[in-house]
C-alpha positions as protocol buffer text, in pm:
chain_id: "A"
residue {
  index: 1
  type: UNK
  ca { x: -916 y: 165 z: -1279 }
}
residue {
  index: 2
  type: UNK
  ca { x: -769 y: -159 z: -1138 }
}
residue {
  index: 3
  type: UNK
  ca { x: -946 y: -237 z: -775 }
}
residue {
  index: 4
  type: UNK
  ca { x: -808 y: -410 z: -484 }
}
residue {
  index: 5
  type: UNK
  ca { x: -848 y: -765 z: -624 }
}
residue {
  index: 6
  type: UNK
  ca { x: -683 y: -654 z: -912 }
}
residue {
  index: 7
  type: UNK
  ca { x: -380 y: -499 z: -755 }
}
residue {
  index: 8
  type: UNK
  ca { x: -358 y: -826 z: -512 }
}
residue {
  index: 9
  type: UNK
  ca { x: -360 y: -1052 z: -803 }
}
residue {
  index: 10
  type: UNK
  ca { x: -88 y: -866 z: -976 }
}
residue {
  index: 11
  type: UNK
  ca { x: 159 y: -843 z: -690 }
}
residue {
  index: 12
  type: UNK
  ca { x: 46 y: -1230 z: -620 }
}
residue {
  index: 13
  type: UNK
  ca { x: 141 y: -1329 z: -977 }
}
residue {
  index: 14
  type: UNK
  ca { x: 520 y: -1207 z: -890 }
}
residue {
  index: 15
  type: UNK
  ca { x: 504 y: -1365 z: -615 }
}
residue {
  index: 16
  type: UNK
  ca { x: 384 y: -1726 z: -777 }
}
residue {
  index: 17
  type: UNK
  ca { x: 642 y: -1713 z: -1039 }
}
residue {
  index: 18
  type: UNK
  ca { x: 937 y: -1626 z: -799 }
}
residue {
  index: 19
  type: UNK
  ca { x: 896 y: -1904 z: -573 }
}
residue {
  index: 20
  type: UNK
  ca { x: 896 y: -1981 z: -192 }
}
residue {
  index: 21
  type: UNK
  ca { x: 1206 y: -1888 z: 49 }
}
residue {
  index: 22
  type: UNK
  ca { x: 1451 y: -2006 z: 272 }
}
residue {
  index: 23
  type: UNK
  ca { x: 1706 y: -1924 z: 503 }
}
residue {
  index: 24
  type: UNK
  ca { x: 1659 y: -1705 z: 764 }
}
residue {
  index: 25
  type: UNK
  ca { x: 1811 y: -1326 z: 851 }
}
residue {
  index: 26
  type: UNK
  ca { x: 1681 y: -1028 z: 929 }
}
residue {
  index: 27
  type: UNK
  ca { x: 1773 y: -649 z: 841 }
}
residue {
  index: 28
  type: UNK
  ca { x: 1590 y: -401 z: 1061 }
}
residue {
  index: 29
  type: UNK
  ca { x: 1748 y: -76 z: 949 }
}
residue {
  index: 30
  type: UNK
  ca { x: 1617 y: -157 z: 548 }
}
residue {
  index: 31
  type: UNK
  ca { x: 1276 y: -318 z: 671 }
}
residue {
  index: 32
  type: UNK
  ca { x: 1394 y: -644 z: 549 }
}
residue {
  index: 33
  type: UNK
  ca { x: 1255 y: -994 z: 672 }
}
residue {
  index: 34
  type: UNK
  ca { x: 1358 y: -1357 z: 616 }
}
residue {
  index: 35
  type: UNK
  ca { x: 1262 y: -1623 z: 728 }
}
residue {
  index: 36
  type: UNK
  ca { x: 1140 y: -2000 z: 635 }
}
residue {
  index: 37
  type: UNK
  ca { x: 833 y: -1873 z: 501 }
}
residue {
  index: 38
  type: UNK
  ca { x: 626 y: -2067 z: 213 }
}
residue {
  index: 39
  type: UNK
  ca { x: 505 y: -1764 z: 118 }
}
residue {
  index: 40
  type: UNK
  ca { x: 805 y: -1574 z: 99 }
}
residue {
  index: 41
  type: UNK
  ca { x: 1030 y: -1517 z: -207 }
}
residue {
  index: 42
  type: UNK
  ca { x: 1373 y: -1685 z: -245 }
}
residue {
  index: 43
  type: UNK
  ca { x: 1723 y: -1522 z: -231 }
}
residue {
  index: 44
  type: UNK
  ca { x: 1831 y: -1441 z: -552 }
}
residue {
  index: 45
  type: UNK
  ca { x: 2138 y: -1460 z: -710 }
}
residue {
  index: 46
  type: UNK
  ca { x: 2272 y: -1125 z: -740 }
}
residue {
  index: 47
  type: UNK
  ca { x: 2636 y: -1248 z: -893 }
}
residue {
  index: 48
  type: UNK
  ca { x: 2727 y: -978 z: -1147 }
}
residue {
  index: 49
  type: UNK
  ca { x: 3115 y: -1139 z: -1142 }
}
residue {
  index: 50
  type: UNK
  ca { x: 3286 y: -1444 z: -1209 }
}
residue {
  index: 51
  type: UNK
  ca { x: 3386 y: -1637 z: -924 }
}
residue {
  index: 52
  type: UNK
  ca { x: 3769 y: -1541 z: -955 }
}
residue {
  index: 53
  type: UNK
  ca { x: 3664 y: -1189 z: -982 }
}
residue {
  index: 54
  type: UNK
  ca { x: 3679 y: -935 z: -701 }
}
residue {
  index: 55
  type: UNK
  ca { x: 3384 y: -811 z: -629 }
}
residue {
  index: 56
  type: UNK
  ca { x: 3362 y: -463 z: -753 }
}
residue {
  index: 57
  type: UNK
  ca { x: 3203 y: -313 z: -391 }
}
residue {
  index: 58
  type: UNK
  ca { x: 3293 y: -467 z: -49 }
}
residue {
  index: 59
  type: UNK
  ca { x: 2959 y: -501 z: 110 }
}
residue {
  index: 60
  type: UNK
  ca { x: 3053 y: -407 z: 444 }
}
residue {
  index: 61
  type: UNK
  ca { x: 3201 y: -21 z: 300 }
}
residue {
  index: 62
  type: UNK
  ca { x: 2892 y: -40 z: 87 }
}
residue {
  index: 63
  type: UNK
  ca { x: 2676 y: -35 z: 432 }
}
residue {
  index: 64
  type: UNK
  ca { x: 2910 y: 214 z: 543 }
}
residue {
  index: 65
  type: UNK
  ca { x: 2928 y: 458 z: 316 }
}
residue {
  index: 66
  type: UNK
  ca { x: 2541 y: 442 z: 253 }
}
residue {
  index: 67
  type: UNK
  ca { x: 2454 y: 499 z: 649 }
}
residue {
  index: 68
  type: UNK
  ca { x: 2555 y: 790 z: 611 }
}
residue {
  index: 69
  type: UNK
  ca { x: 2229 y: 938 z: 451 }
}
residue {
  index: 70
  type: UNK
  ca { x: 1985 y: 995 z: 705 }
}
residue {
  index: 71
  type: UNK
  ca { x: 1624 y: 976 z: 658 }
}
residue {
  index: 72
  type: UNK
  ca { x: 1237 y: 944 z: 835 }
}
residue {
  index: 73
  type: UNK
  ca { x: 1142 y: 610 z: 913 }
}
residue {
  index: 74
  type: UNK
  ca { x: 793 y: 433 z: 856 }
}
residue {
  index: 75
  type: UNK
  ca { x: 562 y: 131 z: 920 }
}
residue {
  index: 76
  type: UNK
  ca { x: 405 y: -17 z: 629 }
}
residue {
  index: 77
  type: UNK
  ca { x: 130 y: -212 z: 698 }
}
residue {
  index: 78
  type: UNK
  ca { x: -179 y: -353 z: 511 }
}
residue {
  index: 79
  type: UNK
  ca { x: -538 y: -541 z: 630 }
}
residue {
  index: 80
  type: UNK
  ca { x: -545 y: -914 z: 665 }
}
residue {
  index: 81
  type: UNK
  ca { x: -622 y: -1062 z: 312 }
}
residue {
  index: 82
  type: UNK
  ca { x: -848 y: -1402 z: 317 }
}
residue {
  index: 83
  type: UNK
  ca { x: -703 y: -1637 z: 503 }
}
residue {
  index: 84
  type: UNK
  ca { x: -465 y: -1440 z: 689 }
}
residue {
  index: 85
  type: UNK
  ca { x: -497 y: -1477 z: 1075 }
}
residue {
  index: 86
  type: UNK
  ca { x: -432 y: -1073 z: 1099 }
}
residue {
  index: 87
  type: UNK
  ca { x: -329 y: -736 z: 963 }
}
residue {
  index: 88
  type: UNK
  ca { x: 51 y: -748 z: 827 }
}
residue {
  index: 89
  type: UNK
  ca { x: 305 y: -436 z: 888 }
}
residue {
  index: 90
  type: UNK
  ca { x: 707 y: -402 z: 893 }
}
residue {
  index: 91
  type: UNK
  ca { x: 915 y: -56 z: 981 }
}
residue {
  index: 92
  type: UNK
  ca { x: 1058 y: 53 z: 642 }
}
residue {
  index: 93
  type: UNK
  ca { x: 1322 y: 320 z: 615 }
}
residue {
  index: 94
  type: UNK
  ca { x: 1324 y: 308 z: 223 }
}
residue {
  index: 95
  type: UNK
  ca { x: 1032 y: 509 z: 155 }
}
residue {
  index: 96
  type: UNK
  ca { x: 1043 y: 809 z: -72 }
}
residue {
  index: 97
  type: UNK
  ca { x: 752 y: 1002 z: -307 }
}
residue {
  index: 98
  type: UNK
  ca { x: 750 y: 946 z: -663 }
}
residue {
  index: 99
  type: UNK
  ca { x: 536 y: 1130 z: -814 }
}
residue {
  index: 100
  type: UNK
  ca { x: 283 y: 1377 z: -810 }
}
residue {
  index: 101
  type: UNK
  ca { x: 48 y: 1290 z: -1150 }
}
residue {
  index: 102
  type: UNK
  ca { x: -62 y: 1063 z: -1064 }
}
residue {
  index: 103
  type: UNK
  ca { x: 4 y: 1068 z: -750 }
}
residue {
  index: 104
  type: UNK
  ca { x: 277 y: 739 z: -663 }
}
residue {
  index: 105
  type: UNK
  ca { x: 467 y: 668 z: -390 }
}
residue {
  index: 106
  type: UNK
  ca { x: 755 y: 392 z: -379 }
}
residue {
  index: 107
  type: UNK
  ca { x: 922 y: 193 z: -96 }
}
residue {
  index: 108
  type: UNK
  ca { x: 1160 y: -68 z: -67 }
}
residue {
  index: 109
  type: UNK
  ca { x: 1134 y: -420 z: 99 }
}
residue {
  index: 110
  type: UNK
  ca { x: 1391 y: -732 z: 62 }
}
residue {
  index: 111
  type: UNK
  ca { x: 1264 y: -994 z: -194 }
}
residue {
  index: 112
  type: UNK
  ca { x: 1282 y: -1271 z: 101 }
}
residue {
  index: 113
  type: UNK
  ca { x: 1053 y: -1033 z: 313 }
}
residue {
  index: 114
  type: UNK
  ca { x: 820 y: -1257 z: 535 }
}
residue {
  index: 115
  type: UNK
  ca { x: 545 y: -943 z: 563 }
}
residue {
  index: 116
  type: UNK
  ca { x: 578 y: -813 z: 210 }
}
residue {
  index: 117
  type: UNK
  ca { x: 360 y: -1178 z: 49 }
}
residue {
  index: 118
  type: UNK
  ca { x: 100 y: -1093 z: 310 }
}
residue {
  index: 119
  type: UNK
  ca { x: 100 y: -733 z: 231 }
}
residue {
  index: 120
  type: UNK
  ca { x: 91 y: -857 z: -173 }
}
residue {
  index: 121
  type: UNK
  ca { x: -232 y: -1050 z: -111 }
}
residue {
  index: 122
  type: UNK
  ca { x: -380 y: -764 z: 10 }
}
residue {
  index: 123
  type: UNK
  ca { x: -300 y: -532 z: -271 }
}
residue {
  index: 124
  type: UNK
  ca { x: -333 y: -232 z: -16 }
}
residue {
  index: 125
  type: UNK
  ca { x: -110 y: -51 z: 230 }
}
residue {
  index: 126
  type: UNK
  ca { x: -95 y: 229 z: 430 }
}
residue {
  index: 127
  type: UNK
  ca { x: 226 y: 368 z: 526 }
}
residue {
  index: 128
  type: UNK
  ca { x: 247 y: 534 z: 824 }
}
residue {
  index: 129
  type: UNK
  ca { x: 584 y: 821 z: 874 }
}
residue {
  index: 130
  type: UNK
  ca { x: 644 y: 812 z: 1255 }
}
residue {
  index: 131
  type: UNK
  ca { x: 697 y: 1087 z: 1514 }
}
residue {
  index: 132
  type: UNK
  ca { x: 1030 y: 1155 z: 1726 }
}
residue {
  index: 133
  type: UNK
  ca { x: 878 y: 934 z: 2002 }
}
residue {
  index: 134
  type: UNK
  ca { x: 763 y: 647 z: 1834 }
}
residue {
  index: 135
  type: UNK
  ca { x: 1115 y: 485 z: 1824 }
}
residue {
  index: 136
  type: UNK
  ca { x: 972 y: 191 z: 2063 }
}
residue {
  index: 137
  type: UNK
  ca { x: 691 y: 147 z: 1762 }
}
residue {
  index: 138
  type: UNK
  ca { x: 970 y: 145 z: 1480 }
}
residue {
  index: 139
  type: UNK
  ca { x: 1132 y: -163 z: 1680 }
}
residue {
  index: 140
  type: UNK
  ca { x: 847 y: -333 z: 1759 }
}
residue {
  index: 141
  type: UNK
  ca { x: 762 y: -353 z: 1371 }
}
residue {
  index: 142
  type: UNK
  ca { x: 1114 y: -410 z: 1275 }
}
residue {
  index: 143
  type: UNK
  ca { x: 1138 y: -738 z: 1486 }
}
residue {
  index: 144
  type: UNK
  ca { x: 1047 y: -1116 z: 1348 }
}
residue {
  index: 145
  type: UNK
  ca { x: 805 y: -1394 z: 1458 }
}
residue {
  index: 146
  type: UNK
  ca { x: 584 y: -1157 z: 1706 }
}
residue {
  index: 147
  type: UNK
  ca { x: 232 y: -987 z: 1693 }
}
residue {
  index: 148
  type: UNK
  ca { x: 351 y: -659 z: 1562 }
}
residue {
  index: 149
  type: UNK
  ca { x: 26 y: -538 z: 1661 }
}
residue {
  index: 150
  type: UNK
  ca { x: -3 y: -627 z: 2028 }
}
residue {
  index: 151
  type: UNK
  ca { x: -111 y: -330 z: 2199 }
}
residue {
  index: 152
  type: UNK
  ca { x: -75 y: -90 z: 1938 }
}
residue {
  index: 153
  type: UNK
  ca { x: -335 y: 128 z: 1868 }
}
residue {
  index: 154
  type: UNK
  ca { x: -484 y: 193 z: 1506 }
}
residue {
  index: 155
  type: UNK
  ca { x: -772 y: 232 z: 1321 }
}
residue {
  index: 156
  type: UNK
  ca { x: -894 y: 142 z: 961 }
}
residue {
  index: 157
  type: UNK
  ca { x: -726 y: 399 z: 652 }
}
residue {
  index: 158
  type: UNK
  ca { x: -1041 y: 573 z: 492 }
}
residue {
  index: 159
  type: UNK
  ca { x: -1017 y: 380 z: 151 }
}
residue {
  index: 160
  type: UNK
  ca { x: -831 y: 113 z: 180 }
}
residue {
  index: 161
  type: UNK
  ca { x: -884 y: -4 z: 585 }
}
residue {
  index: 162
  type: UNK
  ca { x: -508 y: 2 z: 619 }
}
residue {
  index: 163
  type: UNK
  ca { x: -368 y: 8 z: 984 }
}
residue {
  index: 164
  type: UNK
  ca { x: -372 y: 361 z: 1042 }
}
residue {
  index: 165
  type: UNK
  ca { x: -121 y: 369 z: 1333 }
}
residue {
  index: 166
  type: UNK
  ca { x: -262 y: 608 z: 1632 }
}
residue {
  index: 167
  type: UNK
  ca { x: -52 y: 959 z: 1686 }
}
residue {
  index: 168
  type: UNK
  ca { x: 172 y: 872 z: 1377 }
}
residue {
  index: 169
  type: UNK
  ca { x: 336 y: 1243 z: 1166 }
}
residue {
  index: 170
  type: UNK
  ca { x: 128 y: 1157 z: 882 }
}
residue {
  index: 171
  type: UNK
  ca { x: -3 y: 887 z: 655 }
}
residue {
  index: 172
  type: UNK
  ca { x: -67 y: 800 z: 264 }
}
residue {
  index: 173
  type: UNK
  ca { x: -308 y: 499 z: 198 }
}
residue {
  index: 174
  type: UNK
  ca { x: -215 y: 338 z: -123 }
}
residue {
  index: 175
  type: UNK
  ca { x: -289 y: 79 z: -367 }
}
residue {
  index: 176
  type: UNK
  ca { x: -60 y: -142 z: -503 }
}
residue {
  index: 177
  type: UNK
  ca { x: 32 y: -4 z: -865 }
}
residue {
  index: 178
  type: UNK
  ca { x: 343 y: -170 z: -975 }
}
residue {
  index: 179
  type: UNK
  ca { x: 625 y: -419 z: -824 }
}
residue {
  index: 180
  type: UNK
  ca { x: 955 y: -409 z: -994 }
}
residue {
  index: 181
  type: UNK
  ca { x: 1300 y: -591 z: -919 }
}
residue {
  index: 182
  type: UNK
  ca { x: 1568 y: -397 z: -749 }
}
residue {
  index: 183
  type: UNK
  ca { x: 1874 y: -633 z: -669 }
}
residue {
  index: 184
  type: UNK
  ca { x: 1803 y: -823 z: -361 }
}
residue {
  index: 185
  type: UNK
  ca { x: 1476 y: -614 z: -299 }
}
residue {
  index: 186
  type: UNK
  ca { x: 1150 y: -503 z: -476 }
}
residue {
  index: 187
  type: UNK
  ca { x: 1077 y: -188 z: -557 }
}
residue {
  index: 188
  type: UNK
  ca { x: 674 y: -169 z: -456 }
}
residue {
  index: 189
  type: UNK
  ca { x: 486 y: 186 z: -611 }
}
residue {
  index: 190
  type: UNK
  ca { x: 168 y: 256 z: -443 }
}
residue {
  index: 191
  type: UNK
  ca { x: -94 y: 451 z: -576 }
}
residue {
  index: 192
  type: UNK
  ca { x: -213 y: 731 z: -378 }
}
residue {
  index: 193
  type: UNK
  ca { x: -565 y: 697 z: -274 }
}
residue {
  index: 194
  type: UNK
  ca { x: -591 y: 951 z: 45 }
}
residue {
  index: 195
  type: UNK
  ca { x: -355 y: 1101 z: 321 }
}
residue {
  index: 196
  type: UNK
  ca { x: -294 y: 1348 z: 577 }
}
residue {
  index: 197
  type: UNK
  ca { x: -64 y: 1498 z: 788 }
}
residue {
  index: 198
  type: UNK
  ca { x: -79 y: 1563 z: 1172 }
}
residue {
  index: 199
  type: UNK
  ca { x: -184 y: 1925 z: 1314 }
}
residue {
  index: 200
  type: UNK
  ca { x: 108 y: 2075 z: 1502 }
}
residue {
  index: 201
  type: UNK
  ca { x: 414 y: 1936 z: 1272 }
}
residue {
  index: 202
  type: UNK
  ca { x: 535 y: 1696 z: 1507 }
}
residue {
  index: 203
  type: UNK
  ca { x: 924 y: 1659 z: 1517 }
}
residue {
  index: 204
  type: UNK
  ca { x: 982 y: 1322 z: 1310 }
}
residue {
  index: 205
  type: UNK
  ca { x: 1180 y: 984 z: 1361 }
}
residue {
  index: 206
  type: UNK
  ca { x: 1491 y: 990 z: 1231 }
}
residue {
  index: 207
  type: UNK
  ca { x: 1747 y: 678 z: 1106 }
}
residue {
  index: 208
  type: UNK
  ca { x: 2119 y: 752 z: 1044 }
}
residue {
  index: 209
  type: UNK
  ca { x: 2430 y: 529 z: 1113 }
}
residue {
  index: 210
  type: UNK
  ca { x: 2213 y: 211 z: 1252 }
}
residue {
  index: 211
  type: UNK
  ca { x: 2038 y: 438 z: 1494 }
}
residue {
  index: 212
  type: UNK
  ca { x: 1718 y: 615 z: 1552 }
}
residue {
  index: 213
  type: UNK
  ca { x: 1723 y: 996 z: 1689 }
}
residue {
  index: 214
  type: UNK
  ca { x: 1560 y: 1312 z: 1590 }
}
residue {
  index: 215
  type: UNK
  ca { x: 1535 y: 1631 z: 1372 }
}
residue {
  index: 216
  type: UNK
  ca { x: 1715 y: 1939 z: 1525 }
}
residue {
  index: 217
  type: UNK
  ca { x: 1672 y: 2264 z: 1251 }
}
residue {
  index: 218
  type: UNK
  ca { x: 1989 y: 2406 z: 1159 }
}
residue {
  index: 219
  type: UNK
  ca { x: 2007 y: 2748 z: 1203 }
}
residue {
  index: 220
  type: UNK
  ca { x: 1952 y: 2956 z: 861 }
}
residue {
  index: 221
  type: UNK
  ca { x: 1968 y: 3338 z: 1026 }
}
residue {
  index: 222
  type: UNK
  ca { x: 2393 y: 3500 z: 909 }
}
């Protein structure tokens, strides 16, 4: 099986070939980051119509429409690779299982991401799902240009070292397995080394409509 260097120098091949970035934005709610970063990876050019075409889907509905899902939110973070000054991490809402042999995991980052190329180098990640009251976390990780890790508390994931974040719902330490192309994102598959849930099932962090809130059970009984 591939180890760590092998899985860094795969993602790090993508990210040679794509290119640096440039521009800056930044899109909290999908975990997206960009910024004038040489190690980041350029806009693409997503134009599927001509330019006296209408587009097919008006971006803004698109948003819209799509808010309406709700999901968990998480914090993806990895060690420092050589070279880096420090561990890397960004709040990610896109995450989702993918299968269960082997056992993969996928999540979703924006191709201009300034934390993803760090996160590459490493070729590991831990992603940690966060509790009802770690909404101050999820913002903290979801901002730009700061020490995401000031003051947080975390300690190394058991096979890949991995922030684990403290007091987080659960966890799932991964290897990089695969990086595809998704649009204006990368899909990034990790494969499932070790994880673990929290005793007590703590009520989990919830995204839906641009903001963060909680899980209240419907009731089932007639």
């Amino acid at each position: 099986m591939m180890g760590h260097a092998g899985m860094a120098a795969t993602a790090v091949r993508y990210l040679r070939t794509a290119g640096a970035a440039r521009g800056i934005a930044r899109d909290a709610r999908r975990g997206t980051e960009r910024a004038a970063d040489p190690g980041a990876l350029p806009r693409p050019d997503l134009r599927a119509v001509r330019e006296d075409e209408r587009a097919p889907v008006d971006p803004a509905h698109f948003r819209r429409v799509l808010g309406g899902f709700a999901s968990g939110v998480t914090v993806v973070t990895a060690p420092a690779a050589e070279g880096e000054p420090g561990p890397a991490g960004f709040a990610c809402q896109s995450f989702a299982s993918l299968s269960l042999e082997p056992p993969l995991i996928s999540f979703m980052v924006g191709r201009s991401s300034t934390s993803w190329p760090r996160i590459a180098r490493a070729g590991v990640f831990c992603v940690n799902v966060l509790t009802a009251g770690q909404g101050e976390l999820c913002r903290a990780f979801a901002m730009s240009g700061a020490d995401k890790f000031a003051g947080v508390s975390y300690s190394p994931a058991p096979v890949t070292g991995s922030p684990l974040l403290a007091d987080v719902a659960a966890w799932i330490d991964c290897e990089i397995h695969a990086v595809h192309t998704g649009g204006d994102h990368l899909i990034v598959v990790g494969r499932v080394r070790a994880l673990d849930a929290a005793e007590g099932e703590p009520e989990p962090l919830i995204f839906h409509r641009g903001r963060l809130g909680t899980f209240t059970p419907a009731d089932t009984e007639s």
